[in-house]
N, C-alpha and C positions, 0 to 999 in steps of 0.2 A: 341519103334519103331524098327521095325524089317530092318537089311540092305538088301539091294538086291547085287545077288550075278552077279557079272559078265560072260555072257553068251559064248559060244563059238565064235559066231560072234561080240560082242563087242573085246573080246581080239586078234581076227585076224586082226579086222581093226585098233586098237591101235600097233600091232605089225607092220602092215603098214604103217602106219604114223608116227610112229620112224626107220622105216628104209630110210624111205622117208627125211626124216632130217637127219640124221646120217651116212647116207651111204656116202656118199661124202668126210666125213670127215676119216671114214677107207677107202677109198680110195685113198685118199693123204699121208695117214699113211703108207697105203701099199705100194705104190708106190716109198716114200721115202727110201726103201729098196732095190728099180731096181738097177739091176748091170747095166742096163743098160741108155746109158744118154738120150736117147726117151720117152716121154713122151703117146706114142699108144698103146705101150704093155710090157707085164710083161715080163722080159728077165729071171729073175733068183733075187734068193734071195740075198743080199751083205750089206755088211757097208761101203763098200769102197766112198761112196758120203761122208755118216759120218765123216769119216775120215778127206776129202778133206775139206771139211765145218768149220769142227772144228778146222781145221790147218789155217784157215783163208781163206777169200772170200768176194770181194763188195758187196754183198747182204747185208754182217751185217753191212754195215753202210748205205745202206737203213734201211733197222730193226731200227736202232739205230735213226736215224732220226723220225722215225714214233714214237719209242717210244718218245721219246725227243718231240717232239710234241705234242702226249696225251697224258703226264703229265700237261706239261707248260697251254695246252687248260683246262685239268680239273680242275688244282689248281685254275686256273682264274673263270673260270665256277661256281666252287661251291662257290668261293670266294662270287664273286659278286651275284651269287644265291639264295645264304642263307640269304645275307642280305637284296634282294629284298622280296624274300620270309616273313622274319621276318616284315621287315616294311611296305607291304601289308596288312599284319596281324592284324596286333597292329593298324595304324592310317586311317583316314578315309581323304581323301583330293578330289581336283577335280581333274576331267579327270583322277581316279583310274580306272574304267571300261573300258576304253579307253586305258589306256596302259595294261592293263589286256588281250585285246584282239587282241593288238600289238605285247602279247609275240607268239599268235599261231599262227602268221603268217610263221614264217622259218618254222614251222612244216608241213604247210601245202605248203608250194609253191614247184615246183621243182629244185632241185637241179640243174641243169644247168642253171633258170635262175637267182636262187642265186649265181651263178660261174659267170655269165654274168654281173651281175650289180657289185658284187665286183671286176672283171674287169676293170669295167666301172670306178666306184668310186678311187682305189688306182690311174688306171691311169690321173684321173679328178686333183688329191691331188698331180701329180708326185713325188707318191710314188716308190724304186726299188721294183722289185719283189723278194723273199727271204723269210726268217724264220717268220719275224713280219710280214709278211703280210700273211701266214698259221694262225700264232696263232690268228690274227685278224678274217680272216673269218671262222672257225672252231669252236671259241669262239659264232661267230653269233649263229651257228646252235646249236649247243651244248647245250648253257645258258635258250633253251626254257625250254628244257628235265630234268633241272635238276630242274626248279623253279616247274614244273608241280608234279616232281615227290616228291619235298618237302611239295606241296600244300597237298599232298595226305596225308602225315605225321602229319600237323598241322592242317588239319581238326579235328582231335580228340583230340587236346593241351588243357589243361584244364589252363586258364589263372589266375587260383583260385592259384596255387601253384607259380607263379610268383607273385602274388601283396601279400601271403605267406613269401615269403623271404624277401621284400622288407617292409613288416612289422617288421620283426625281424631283420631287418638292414643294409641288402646288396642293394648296390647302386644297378642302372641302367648294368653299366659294369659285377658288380660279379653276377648279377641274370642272364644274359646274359650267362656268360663264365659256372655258377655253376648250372644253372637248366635247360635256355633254350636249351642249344647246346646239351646237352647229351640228354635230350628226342629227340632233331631231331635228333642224331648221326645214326641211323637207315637209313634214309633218304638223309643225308647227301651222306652216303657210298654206298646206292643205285646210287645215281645220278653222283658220283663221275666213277663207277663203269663203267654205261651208256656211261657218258659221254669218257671214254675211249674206251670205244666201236666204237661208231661213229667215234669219230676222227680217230682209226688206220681203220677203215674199208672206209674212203672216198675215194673216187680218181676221182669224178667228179669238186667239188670244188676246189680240190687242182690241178687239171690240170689248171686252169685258171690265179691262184695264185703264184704260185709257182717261183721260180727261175730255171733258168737254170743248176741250179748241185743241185739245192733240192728237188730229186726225193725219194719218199717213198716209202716203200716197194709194194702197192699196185701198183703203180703208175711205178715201175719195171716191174712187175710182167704182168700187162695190157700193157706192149709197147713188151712184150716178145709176146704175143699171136698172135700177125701175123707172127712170125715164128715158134719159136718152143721154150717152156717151159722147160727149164731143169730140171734136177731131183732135184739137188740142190736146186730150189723152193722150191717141196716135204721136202725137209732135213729143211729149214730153217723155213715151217711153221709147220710141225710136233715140234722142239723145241718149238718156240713158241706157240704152242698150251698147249702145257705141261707145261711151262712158266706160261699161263693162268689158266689151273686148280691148280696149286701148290697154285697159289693169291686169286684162288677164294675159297679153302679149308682153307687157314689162314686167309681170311676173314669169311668164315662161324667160325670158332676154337674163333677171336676176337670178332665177335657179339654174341658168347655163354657167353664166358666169361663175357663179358661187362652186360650182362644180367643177368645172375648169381649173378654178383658184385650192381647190382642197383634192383634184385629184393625183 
C-alpha cells in the first residue's frame, strides 16, 4: 500500500493550525523578556523581571497554591478513579448503568453552574470557604476525566492473566497491586496528568469556592485583567511552562522505560 505524500496545501494549513495554537504561548514567552512592565508592547529585550521573580514575589505563592491543589485534587482523583474504574469492570450490581451515566454529567454541565451549586451546597453544610472546599469541588470535576480516561485503558484488559495469577497463588490484593495496576499504569498517568491539568487551569469553579486569601494563580491573574497584567505574569508562567514540559519529558523517559522493563 503506497503512502500519499503530503501536498503543498495540506502542509500550509497544518502550519496554520499550529500556529494558531502555539502562537500565544511564544508570545507570553516573548513578552516575559519586556523591559518593560506594560503588557501592549514590546519595549526592548531584558531579564531584569527574571531577576525580580526569582528574588521572590506573591505570585509564587499563588503558583504554589494552585500547585498544591493539583496535586492534592489528582492523588484523590486517580485514587478513587482507579478503583471505581476496577470495580465497574470486574462486578456486575444494580443501578451500574445509572451511575455510569452519573459520571458524565460534570463533563457535560457548565462550569458556573457546577460553581453555583457547590456554592449552594458547602454553604447548605455551613462549610468555611478555604482549601478543603477547592479540593472538594475540583475532585468533582476532575474524577469524571480520569475514570473515562482509565475506561479507555481496560477496555482492552485481558481478564485471562488475572484469574492467571490467582491460579498460581496470589491473592485478591497481590494480583491487584502485581498485574492489575501496572497494565493500567498507562492510564493511570494519563488521567493523573489530566487531571492536573484542569485543576491548575480552573478559575470559574474556584471563584465560587475559594477563601478569601486562597487565590490561585489563575484566579490572580483574571482579577489583574481589568487593569493591567504585569510582566511578572509572563515571567511566572513561562517558568511554569518549562516546569511542565521538564514533567512531561520525564514522564514520557518513565513510560519508555516502564515499557521496555514489562515488555
Amino acid at each position: 500500500m503506497t503512502k500519499k505524500k503530503f501536498g503543498i496545501g495540506s502542509i500550509l494549513f497544518m502550519t496554520l493550525v499550529y500556529l494558531f495554537l502555539y502562537l500565544p504561548i511564544f508570545v507570553v514567552i516573548l513578552y516575559s523578556f519586556n523591559s518593560g512592565a506594560s503588557n501592549l508592547s514590546f519595549e526592548g529585550f531584558s531579564f531584569e523581571w527574571y531577576k525580580k521573580v526569582l528574588a521572590g514575589d506573591p505570585l509564587w505563592s499563588n503558583m504554589a497554591l494552585s500547585i498544591k491543589l493539583a496535586l492534592v485534587t489528582m492523588l484523590i482523583s486517580v485514587g478513587l478513579g482507579t478503583l471505581a474504574t476496577i470495580g465497574m469492570y470486574r462486578y456486575e450490581f444494580k443501578m451500574k448503568k445509572f451511575l455510569n451515566g452519573l459520571l458524565y454529567i460534570p463533563m457535560v454541565i457548565p462550569e458556573l453552574v457546577i460553581g453555583l451549586a457547590s456554592l449552594a451546597t458547602f454553604t447548605k453544610m455551613g462549610l468555611s470557604f478555604g482549601f478543603p472546599t477547592l479540593v472538594f469541588a475540583h475532585v468533582t470535576f476532575c474524577l469524571p476525566y480520569v475514570v473515562v480516561t482509565l475506561r479507555a485503558r481496560i477496555a482492552d484488559f485481558d481478564r485471562s492473566i488475572e484469574e492467571a495469577a490467582m491460579d498460581l497463588g496470589a491473592n485478591q490484593w497481590h494480583t491487584l497491586k502485581r498485574v492489575t495496576l501496572p497494565l493500567l499504569a498507562p492510564g493511570i498517568i494519563s488521567g493523573a496528568f489530566m487531571s492536573i491539568s484542569l485543576s491548575i487551569d480552573d478559575v470559574v469553579i474556584s471563584y465560587f469556592v475559594s477563601g478569601a486569601g486562597d487565590l490561585t494563580f489563575p484566579m490572580k491573574v483574571y482579577g489583574m485583567i481589568r487593569s493591567k497584567i504585569s510582566t511578572k505574569v509572563y515571567v511566572v508562567s513561562t517558568l511554569f511552562l518549562l516546569g511542565i514540559i521538564t514533567a512531561y519529558l520525564l514522564g514520557r523517559l518513565v513510560m519508555k522505560l516502564w515499557d521496555k522493563k514489562h515488555s
